[in-house]
N, C-alpha and C positions, 0 to 999 in steps of 0.2 A: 317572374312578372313583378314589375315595380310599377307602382301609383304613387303621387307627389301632390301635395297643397302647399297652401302657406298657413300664415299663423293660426290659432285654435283658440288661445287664450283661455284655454279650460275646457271651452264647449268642443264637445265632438259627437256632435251630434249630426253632423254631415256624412256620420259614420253608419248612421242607422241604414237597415237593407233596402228602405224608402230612397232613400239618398241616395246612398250607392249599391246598385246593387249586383254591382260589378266583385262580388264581395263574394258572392254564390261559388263560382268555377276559381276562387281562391284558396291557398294554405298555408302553415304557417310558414312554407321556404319563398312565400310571396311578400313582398312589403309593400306597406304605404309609410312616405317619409312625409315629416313636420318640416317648412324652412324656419323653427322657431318661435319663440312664441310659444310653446305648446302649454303652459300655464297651468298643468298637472301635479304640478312637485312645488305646492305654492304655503299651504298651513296643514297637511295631513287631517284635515277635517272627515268628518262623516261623508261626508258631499262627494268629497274630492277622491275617497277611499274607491265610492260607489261607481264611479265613471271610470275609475283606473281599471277595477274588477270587472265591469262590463266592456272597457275598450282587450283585455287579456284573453275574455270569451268572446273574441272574433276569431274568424280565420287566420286571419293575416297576422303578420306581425309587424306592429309598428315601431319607427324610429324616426329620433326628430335632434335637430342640432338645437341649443340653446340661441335663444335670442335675447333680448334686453330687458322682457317680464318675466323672469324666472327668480327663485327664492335657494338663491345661491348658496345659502348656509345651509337650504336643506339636503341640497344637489351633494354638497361635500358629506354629508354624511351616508353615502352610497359608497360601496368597494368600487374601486379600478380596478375591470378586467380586462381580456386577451379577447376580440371576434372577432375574425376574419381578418385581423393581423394587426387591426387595431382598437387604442384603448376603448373604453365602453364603459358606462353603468347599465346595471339593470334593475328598472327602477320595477317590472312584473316580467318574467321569464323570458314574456314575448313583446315590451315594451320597452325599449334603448335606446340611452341618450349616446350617441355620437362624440366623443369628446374633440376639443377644441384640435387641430393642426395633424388629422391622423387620417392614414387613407387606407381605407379597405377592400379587400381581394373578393372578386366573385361574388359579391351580392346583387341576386339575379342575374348573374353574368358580367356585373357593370365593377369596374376599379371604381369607387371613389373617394373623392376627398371632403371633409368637411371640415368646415370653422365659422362655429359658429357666435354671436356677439353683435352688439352694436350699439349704437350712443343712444340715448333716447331723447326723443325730440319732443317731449310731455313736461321740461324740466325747465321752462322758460323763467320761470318766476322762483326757480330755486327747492335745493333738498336740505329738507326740515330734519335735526336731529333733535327725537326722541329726548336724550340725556340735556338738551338746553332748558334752563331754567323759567325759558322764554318760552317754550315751545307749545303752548296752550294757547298762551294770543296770538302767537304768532298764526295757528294755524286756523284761528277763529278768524284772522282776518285776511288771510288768502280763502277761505272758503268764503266768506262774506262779495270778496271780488271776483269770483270765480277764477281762480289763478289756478295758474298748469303748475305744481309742482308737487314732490314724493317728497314720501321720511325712509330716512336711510333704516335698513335692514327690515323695515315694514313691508314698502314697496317699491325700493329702490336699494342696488346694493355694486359699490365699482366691478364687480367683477363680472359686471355685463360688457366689458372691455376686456379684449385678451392682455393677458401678461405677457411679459420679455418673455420668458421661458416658453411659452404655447407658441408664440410668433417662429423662437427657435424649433421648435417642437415641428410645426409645421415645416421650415423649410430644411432641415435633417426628413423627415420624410418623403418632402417632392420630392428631394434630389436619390433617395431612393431607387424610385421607381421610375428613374429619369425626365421626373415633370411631367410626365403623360398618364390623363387617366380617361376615364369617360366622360364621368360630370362632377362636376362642382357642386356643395350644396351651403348655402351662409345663407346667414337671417337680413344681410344687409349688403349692399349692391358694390361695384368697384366706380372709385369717382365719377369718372365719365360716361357713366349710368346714371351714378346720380342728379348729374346735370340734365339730362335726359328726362328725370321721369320729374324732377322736382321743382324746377321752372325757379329755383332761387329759395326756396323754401326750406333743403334738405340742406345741410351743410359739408365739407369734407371734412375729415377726423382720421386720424392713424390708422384706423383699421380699411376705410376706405380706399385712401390711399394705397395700402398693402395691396386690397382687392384689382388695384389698380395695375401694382408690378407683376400679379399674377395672371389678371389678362393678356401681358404681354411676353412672360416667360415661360408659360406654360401653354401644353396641348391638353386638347381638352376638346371634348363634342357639344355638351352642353351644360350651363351654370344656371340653377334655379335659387331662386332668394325671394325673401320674403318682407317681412317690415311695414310697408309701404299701404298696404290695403288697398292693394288694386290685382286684377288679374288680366296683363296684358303679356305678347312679346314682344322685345325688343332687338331689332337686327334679326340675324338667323341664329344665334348661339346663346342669348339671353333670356329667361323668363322670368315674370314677376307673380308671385302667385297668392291670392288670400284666399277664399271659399270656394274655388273651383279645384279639381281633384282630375289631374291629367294621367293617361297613361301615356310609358316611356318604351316605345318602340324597342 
């Protein structure tokens, strides 16, 4: 049995038996996937300890692909493992980060593939570094104007953008398993998705574009992604998912 959202951003509290309580007749060989976003593995706080420990003591077991709000330097200090044929952390026995361009066998019956990342579209007015000498006024007067932007390794860090290596990573993998899986799962849409849900507001960027070659090289049933903060579908093979929680046939 597999259930699917979009971003979380820390809260999972959509998790509660209130919420879902479709969580009863589950176990841990059931999962619910993150498309990202999932905002868990952010400063190892007391807070943050308490909801990982509580989301652990569910049934199910959850897994989520990185998206563009994750604390990257914390991420790398997790081991790379071996699930289901591909890499993994495991950030609580029964909570797993998906790594970037990797596909896996037989979870709940489903091949899939994940990659996850994306640009972020919070960064109009620019990422503040911490180490500038400047960086005190500087951000007294983006907060002063209400301006959209991050400090590097604070709340923004590049490797919310896959590397060469992952992009290869991923396509040494499709070709694998000859391109065909069941579903797709990325925090972030392929182009002409983008165009789609974003009406000019969403821009294309390399990984989109990727998303792009993959629509059209690969077989696949269905791609869910996240980002976006909306819960629609698009076409018959597309979803976009934030606070809603679907099952997957």
């Amino acid at each position: 049995m597999i259930y699917i959202t979009g971003d979380t951003h820390s809260d999972v509290s959509r998790f509660s038996t209130t919420e879902f309580p479709e969580q009863m007749l589950m176990s841990k060989n059931d999962y619910v996937i993150v498309c990202g976003d999932f905002g868990l593995v952010w400063n190892g706080s007391k807070r943050e300890n308490y909801w990982l420990d509580w989301l652990e003591n569910k049934p199910f077991t959850t897994l989520f692909v990185s998206g563009n709000h994750e604390n990257f330097d914390m991420l790398k200090t997790y081991p790379v493992e071996e699930w289901h044929g591909g890499k993994v952390q495991f950030i609580r026995p029964s909570i797993i980060h998906l790594m970037r361009g990797q596909v896996f066998e037989d979870v709940g019956g489903k091949r899939i593939f994940a990659m996850g990342g994306a640009a972020s579209h919070d960064i109009k007015d620019g990422i503040l570094d911490p180490n500038d000498p400047e960086f005190h006024e500087k951000r007294k007067y983006l907060d002063r104007i209400y301006a959209m932007y991050r400090v590097l390794g604070v709340s923004w860090w590049p490797e919310e953008m896959p590397s060469e290596e992952e992009y290869a990573e991923a396509e040494k993998n499709l070709n694998a398993c000859g391109r065909s899986v069941d579903l797709i799962v990325t925090h972030c849409a392929p182009s002409s998705i983008v165009d789609v849900i974003g009406s000019g507001f969403y821009q294309h960027d390399k990984l989109t574009d990727y998303f792009e070659q993959l629509k059209n090289n690969c077989d696949y049933k269905d791609w869910f992604f996240g980002h976006y903060h909306e819960n629609r579908p698009i076409g018959r093979k597309f979803f976009m998912l934030y606070e809603k929680i679907i099952k997957l046939d």
